[in-house]
C-alpha positions as CSV (number, residue, x, y, z in Angstrom):
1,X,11.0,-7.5,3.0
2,X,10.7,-3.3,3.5
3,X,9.9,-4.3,7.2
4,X,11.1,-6.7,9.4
5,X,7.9,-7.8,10.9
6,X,6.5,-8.9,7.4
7,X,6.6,-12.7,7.7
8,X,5.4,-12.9,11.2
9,X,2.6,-10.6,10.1
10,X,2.0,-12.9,7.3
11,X,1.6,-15.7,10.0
12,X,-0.3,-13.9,12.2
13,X,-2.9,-13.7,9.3
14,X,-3.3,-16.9,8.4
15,X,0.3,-17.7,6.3
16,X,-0.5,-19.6,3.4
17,X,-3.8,-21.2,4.6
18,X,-6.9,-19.3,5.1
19,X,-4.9,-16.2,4.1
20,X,-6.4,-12.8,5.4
21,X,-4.7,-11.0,2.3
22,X,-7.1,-7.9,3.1
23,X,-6.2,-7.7,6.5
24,X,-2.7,-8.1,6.1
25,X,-2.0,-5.3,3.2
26,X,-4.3,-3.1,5.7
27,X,-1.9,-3.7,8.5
28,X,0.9,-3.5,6.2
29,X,-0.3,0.3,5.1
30,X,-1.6,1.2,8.6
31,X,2.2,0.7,9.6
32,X,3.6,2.4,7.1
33,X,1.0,5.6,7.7
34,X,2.3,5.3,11.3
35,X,6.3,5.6,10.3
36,X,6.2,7.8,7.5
37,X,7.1,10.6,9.1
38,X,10.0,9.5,11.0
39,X,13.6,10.5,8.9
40,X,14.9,7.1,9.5
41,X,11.6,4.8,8.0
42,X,10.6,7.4,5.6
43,X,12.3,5.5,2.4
44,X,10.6,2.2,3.7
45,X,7.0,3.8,3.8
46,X,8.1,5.4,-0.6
47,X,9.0,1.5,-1.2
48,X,5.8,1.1,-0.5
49,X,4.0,3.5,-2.3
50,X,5.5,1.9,-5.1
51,X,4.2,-1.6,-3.9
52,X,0.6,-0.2,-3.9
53,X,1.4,1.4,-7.8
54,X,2.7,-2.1,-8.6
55,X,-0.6,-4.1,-6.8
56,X,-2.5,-2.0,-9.2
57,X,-0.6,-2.1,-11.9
58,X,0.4,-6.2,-12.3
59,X,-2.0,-7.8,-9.5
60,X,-4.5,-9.5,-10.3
61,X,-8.7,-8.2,-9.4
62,X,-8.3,-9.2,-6.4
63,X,-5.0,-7.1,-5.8
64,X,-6.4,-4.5,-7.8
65,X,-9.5,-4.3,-5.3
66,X,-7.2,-4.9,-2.1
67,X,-5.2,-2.0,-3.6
68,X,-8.0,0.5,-4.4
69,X,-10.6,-0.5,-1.1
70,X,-8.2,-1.1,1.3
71,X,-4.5,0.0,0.7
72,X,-5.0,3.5,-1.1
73,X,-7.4,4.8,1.6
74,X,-5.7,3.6,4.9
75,X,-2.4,6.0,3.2
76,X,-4.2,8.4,2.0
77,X,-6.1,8.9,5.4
78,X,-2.4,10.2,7.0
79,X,-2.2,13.6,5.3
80,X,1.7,13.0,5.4
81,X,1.7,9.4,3.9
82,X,-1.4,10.8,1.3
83,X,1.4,13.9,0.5
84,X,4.0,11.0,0.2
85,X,2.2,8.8,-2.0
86,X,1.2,11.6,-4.0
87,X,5.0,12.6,-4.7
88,X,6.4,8.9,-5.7
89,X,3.1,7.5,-7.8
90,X,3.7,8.0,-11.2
91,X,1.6,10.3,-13.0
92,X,-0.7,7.6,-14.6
93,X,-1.5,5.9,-11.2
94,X,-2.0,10.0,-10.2
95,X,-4.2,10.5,-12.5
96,X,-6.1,6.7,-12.0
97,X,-6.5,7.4,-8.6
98,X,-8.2,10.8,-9.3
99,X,-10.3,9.1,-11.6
100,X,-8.9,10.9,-14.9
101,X,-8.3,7.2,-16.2
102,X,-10.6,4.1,-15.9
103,X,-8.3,1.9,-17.7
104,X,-5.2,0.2,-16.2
């Protein structure tokens, strides 16, 4: 896990039944926005950056739409974590996210 809350988090949203998979990525992000300027969680909150790249690049639609609706605009809300994610994206997410790219 990139934090150490994750799998009570997962439980608090419903574990493997009646997953909240929306609310839980949200939370996820919303915490990461929250540390990402701290030194010492700074490498925790690029990791997961990379996790968002990685829901849009090999998760299915449903990732793909938890990605773009919920995860992408909860960091890119926090100008710090939106500079962040910026940085560490490679430049084909970049230029997805900018709408350059429609395909994936």
């Amino acid at each position: 896990t990139i934090y150490s809350g994750a799998y009570d988090d997962y439980r608090s949203f419903g574990g493997d039944e009646n997953f909240d998979a929306d609310g839980y990525f949200r939370h996820a992000a919303e915490y990461f926005a929250r540390v990402a300027e701290d030194e010492s969680r700074r490498k925790m909150a690029v990791k997961f950056c990379g996790f968002a790249e990685n829901m849009w690049r090999e998760g299915d639609q449903e990732m793909l739409d938890i990605c773009m609706e919920t995860v992408i605009p909860v960091l890119k809300k926090n100008a710090y974590m939106g500079a962040i994610l910026k940085d560490t994206i490679t430049e084909e997410f970049r230029d997805y996210l900018e709408g350059r790219r429609s395909d994936n």
